[in-house]
C-alpha positions in Angstrom: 25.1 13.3 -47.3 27.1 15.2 -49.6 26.8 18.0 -52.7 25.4 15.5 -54.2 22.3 16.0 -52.4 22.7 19.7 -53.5 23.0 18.8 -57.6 19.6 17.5 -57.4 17.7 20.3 -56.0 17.4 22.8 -58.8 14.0 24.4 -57.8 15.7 25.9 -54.4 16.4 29.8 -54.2 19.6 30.3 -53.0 19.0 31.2 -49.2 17.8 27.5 -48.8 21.0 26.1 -51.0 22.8 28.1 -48.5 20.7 27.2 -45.4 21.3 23.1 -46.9 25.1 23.7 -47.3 25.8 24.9 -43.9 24.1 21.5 -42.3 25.9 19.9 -44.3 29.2 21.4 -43.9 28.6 22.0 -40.1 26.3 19.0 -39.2 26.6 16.2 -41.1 29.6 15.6 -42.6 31.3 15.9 -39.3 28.9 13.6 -37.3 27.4 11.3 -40.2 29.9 11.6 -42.9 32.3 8.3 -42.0 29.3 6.2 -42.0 28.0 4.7 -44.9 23.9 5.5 -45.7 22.3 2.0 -45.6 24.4 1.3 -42.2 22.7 4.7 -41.3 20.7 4.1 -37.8 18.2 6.1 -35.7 20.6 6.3 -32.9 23.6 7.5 -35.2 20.8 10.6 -35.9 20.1 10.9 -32.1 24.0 11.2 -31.6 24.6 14.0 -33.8 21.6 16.2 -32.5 23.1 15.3 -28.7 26.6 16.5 -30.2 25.0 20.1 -31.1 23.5 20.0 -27.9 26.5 19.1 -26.1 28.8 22.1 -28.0 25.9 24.4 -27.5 27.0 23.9 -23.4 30.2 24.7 -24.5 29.9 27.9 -26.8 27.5 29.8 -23.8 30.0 28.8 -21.1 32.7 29.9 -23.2 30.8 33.2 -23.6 30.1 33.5 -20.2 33.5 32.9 -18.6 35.0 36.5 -19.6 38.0 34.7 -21.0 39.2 36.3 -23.6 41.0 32.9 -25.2 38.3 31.1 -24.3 35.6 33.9 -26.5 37.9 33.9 -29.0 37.8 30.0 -29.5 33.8 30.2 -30.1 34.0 33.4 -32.3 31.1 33.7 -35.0 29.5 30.6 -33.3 26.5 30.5 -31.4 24.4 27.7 -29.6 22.3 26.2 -32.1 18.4 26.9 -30.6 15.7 24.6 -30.7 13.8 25.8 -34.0 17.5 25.4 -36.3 17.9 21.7 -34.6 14.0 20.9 -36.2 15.7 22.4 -39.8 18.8 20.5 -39.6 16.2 17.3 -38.9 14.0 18.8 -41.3 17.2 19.1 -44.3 18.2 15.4 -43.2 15.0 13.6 -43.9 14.3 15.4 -46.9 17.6 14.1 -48.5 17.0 10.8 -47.2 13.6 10.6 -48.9 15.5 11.3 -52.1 17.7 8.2 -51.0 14.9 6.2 -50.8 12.6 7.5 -53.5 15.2 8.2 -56.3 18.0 6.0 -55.5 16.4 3.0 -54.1 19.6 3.2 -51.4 17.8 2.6 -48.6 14.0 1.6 -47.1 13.5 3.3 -43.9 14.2 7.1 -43.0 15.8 7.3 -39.3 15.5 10.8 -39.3 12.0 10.8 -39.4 11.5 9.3 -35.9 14.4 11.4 -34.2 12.7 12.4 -31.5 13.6 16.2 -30.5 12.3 18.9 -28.1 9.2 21.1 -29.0 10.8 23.9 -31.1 8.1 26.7 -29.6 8.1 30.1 -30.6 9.3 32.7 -28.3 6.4 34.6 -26.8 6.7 38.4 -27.5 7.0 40.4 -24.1 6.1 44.4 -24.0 8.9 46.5 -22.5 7.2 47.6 -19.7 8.9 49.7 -17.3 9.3 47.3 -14.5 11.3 45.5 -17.6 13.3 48.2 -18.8 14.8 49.1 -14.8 15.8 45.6 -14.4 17.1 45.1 -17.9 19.1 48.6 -17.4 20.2 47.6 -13.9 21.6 44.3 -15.0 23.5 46.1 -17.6 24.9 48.7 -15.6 26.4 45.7 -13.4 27.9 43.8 -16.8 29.6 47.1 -17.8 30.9 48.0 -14.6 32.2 43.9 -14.4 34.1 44.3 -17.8 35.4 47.2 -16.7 36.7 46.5 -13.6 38.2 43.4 -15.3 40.1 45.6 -17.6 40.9 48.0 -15.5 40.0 50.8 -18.1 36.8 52.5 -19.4 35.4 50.4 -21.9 35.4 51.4 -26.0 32.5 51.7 -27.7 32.9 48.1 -29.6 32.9 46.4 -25.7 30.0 49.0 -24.5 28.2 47.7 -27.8 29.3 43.7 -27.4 28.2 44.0 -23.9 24.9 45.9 -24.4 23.6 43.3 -27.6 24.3 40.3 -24.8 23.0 41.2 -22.3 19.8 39.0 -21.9 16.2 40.2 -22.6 12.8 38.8 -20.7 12.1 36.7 -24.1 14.0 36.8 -27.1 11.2 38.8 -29.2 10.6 42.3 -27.0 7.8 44.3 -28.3 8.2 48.5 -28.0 5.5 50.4 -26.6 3.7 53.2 -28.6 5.8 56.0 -26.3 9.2 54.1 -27.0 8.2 53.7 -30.6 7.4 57.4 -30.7 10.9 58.2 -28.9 12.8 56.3 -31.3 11.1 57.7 -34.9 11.8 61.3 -32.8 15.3 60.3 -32.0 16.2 59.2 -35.6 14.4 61.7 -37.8 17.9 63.0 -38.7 18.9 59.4 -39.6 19.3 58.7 -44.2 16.8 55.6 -43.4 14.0 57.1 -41.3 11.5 57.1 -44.3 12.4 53.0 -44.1 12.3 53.0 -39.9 8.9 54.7 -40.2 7.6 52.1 -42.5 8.7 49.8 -40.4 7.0 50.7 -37.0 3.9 52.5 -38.0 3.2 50.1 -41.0 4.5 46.5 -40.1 6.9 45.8 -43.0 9.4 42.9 -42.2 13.0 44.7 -42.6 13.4 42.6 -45.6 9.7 43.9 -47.1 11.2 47.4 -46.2 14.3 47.3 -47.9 13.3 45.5 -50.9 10.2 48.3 -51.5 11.2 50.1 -54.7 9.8 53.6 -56.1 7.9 52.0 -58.5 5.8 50.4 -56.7 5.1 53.7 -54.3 2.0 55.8 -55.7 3.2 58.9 -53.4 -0.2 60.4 -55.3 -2.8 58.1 -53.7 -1.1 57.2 -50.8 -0.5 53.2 -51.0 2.8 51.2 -51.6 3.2 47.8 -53.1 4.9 45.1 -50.6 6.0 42.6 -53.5 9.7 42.3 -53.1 12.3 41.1 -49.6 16.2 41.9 -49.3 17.8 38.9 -47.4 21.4 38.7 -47.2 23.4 35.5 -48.3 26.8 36.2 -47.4 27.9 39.5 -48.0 25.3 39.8 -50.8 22.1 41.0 -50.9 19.3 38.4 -52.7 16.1 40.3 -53.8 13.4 37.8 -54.0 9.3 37.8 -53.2 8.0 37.9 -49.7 7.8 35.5 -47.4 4.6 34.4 -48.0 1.4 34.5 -50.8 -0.2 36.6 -48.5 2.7 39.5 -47.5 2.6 40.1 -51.0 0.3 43.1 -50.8 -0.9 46.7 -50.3 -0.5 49.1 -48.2 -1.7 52.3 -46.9 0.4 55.6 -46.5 -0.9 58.4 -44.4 -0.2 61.8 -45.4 3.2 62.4 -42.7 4.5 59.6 -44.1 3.7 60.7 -47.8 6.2 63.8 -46.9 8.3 61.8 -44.9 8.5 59.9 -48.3 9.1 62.9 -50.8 11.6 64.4 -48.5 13.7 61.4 -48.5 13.0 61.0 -52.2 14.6 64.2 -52.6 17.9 63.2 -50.1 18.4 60.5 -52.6 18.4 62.6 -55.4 21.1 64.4 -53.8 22.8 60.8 -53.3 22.3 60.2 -56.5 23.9 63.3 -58.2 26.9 62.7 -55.4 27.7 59.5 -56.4 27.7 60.0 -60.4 28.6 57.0 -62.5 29.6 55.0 -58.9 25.4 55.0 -58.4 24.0 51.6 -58.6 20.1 51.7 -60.0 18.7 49.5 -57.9 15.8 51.1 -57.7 15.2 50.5 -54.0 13.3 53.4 -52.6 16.1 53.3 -49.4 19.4 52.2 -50.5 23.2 52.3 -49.6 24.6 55.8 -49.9 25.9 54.6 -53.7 22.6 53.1 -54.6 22.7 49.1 -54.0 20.2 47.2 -51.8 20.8 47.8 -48.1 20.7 45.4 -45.2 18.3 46.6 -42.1 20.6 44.8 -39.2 20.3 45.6 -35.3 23.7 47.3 -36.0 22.4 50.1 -38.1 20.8 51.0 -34.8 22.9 49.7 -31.6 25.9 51.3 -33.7 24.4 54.8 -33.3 23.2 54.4 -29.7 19.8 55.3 -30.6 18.3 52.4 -28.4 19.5 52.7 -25.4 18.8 56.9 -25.6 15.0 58.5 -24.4 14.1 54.9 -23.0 14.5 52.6 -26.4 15.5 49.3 -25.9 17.2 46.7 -28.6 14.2 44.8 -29.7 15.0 43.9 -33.6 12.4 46.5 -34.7 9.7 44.8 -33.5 6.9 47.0 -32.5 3.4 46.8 -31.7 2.2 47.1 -35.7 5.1 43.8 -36.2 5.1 42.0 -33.4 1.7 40.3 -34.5 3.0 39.0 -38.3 6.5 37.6 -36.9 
């Protein structure tokens, strides 16, 4: 279970070569890699999905204890959830099927009858505001904990850390119209608020939003084209098609956004004329301040405060137009 697993898929875009390379590299070279592939058994499988499960216990107690050593040991990990454990399984068995099929190595696939927990998707919960106290209330205690701990007011980095962890109802938390309304009031000042407007009142996917280019924006007739994603592999930015056949598509712009649209058209112009020869043409109808694809993160957001101000609440920009195409 090595690269040269990796040689022979040529038809992959690169998020999935990358999405293959860290199983390997995390996963099953560590776990798998000192046995040899036709002593391969079920149970050898079963062991390395109880070893993520195992570590998983000991990244959230790590997180949990306050520790600051013990944090700093787990930094940049994360427990590994239920739906990643199914792709890890899933990346395993296909590159055992190209054992079997291609190299004749071996005749049976123990991966395929690994048997592993029901990867369900998280159900989407509305922040009502029976949620919102409690969720507020139960950060209020964290904050005042760390800062006891410290024995100092907290910065903003902590404040931030401390807000993002706290833990929501469900892990997909759906804005109400009023909250949706508070935030597009809140960050009408904001360089992206053409793209955050697009967002809530229209459903994009943050890649959909940042990959939507001027070209494909008839500010005349009022639609938009949805045929291009930003992801982010690394610290790069990948532009690629969307998700699926059917997010490839049209939309329709009402006239606010149509001069939400031509107002930001004309901030970017400014950019552009700023920036001089440092502008990159990408093209992108809401790019970085020098022109080059964006990346939509939680941190544009929680780094400006806007969701915790007029009643907003962190919720990965889902909203009541995204929450049903996630």
């Amino acid at each position: 279970m090595d690269a040269g697993f990796l040689r022979r898929k040529r038809k992959i875009d690169a998020t999935t070569r990358r999405s293959y390379e860290a199983h390997i590299r995390l996963h099953f070279t560590p776990y798998l890699g000192r046995i040899r592939l036709d002593r391969l058994k079920v149970s050898d499988d079963a062991g390395m999905f109880d070893a993520i499960e195992e570590f998983n216990g000991v990244i959230t107690a790590a997180l949990n204890s306050g520790d600051p050593e013990r944090r700093a040991q787990v930094r940049h990990r994360r427990p590994v959830g239920p739906a990643t454990i199914h792709r890890i399984r899933a990346t395993l068995r296909h590159a055992l099927n190209i054992a079997i099929k291609q190299d004749r190595l071996i005749d049976f696939n123990p991966a395929a009858v690994v048997e592993l927990p029901d990867a369900d998707r998280p159900k989407a919960l509305v922040w009502t505001d029976e949620r919102v106290a409690a969720w507020s209330q139960n950060l209020q205690c964290r904050l005042a904990a760390e800062q006891a701990r410290r024995g100092r007011t907290l910065g903003r980095a902590a404040t931030v850390n401390i807000y993002s962890s706290t833990p929501r109802p469900s892990s997909v938390m759906v804005w109400t119209p009023a909250q949706t309304s508070a935030f597009l009031a809140h960050a009408t000042t904001h360089r992206l608020f053409a793209l955050y407007r697009l967002i809530a009142l229209r459903g994009l996917r943050r890649g959909e939003g940042t990959g939507l280019r001027w070209k494909d924006i008839d500010l005349e007739a009022g639609c938009a084209g949805v045929h291009w994603q930003i992801t982010q592999l690394g610290w790069e930015t990948i532009q690629g098609k969307p998700k699926t056949e059917a997010s490839d598509r049209v939309i329709a712009l009402d006239s606010d956004t149509v001069a939400v649209l031509r107002a930001h058209g004309r901030v970017q112009a400014a950019e552009r004329l700023a920036a001089g020869e440092a502008w990159v043409d990408s093209g992108s109808s809401s790019p970085t301040r020098s022109g080059s694809h964006c990346i939509l993160s939680t941190s544009e957001t929680t780094s400006t405060g806007w969701p915790t101000r007029r009643g907003c609440r962190r919720c990965g920009y889902t909203t009541s137009a995204t929450a049903r195409r996630r």
